[in-house]
N, C-alpha and C positions, 0 to 999 in steps of 0.2 A: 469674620471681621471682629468679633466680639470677643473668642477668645485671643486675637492678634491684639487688643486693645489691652486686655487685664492681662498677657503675658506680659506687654511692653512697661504697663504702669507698675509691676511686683518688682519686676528688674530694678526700673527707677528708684524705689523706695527702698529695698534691700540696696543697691550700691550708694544714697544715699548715706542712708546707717551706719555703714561698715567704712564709711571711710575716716572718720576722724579713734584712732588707737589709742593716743597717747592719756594720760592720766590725768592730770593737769589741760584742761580747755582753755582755749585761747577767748577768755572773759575782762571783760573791762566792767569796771564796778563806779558809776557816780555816786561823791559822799559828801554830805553838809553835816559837819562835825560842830556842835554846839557845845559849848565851856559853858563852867559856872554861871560866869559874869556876862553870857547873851553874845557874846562876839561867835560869831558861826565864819568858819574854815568849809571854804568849797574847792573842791579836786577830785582826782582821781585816785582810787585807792593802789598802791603799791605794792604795800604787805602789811602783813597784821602779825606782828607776834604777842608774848604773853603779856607784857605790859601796855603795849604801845600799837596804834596804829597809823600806818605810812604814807601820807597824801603824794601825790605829783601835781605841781600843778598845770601840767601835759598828758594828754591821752595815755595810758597805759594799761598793758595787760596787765594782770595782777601776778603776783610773783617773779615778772619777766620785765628787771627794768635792768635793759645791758646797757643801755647809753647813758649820758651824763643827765641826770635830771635834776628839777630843785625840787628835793624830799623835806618836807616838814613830819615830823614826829610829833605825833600827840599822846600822852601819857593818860591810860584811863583813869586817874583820879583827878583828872582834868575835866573830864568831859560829865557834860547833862544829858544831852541825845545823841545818836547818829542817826542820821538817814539815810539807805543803802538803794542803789535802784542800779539796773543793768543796764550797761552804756545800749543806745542805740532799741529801746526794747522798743517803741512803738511802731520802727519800721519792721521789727520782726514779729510783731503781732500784726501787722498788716500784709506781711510775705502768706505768713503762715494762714490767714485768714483768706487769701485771695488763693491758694492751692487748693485748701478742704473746700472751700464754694463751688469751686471751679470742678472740681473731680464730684463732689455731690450733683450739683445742677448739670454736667455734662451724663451724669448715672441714670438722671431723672431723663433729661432728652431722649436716652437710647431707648431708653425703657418703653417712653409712650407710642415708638415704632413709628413709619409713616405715616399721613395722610394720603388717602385715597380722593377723593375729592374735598372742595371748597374753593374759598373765593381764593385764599392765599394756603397752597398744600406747599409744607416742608416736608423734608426726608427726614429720618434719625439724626442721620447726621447733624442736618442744620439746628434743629433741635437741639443737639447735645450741645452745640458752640451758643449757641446763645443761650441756651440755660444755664451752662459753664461759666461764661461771661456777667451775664447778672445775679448772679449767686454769686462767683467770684466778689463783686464790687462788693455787694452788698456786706458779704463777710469780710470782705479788707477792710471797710466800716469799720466794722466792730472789733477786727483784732486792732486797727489802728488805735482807736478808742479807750480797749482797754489796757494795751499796751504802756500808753504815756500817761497813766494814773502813776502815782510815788510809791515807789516800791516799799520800803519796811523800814519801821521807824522803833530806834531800843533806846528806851531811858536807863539809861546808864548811871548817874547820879553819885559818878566816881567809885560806886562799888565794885570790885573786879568779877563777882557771882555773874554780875549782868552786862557785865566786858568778854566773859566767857560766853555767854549765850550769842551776843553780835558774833564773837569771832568762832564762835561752832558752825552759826548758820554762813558767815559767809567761808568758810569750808568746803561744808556740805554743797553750797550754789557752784562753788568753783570746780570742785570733783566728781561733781556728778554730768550724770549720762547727755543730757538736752534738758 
């Protein structure tokens, strides 16, 4: 039963993985664009190129805007700060928090095997579901928690050195693996 249980959870995680190929992730980026003068710009990011970064002010992927939208363009000798954060993170630190709990505290259940007697004897099994279950919560907790903290803030100060740093890392966020 035990190896039926880590053959079935290897499968899951490897087809998992393997399924998203393409290069370009399908990422939504929230951004409050601050100007000199304190006027802050909120939306979604579009694109970024050398000069300029690309707000929508509608949900959008980042480099994937086929339909009509209203694009504002900001010029980094414009801008004082950006702040960048990943559309949706705190529910996906709350996914991701409630799977690792859930497969930790159901590891722990199996582990400590039946009870033989007492007033209230579980099997592994049961064990492993509610240890699953309140581990699970417990780490949804905290991945929700630290999920919906502000993702990453670049003072920009209209220099383009520090327009290149914003637009490397959100890059890097977009093309990378998870």
């Amino acid at each position: 039963m035990k190896l039926f249980l880590v053959l079935i959870f290897t499968c899951t995680v490897v087809s998992v993985v393997a399924q998203d190929s393409s290069l370009l992730k399908k990422r939504g980026f929230k951004i409050v664009a601050s100007a000199a003068d304190n006027v802050q710009t909120r939306g979604w990011l579009a694109n970024i190129t050398d000069s300029a970064i690309q707000l929508s002010d509608q949900p959008v992927r980042f480099a994937r805007t086929g339909k009509s939208l209203n694009i504002t363009a900001l010029n980094y000798n414009l801008l004082a700060a950006v702040r960048i954060k990943r559309q949706n993170a705190g529910w996906r630190g709350l996914r991701t928090g409630f799977i690792c709990g859930f497969a930790f505290g159901g590891v722990i259940g199996l582990a400590s095997g039946n009870d033989k007697s007492g007033f209230f004897p579980l099997s592994a099994g049961e064990k492993a579901i509610g240890g699953g279950l309140l581990a699970g919560l417990l780490s949804a907790t905290v991945g929700a928690i630290i999920g919906a903290f502000p993702g990453r803030k670049f003072i920009i100060s209209g220099k383009k050195e520090n327009f290149d740093q914003l637009r490397i890392s959100v890059l890097e966020r977009a093309y990378r693996a998870r």
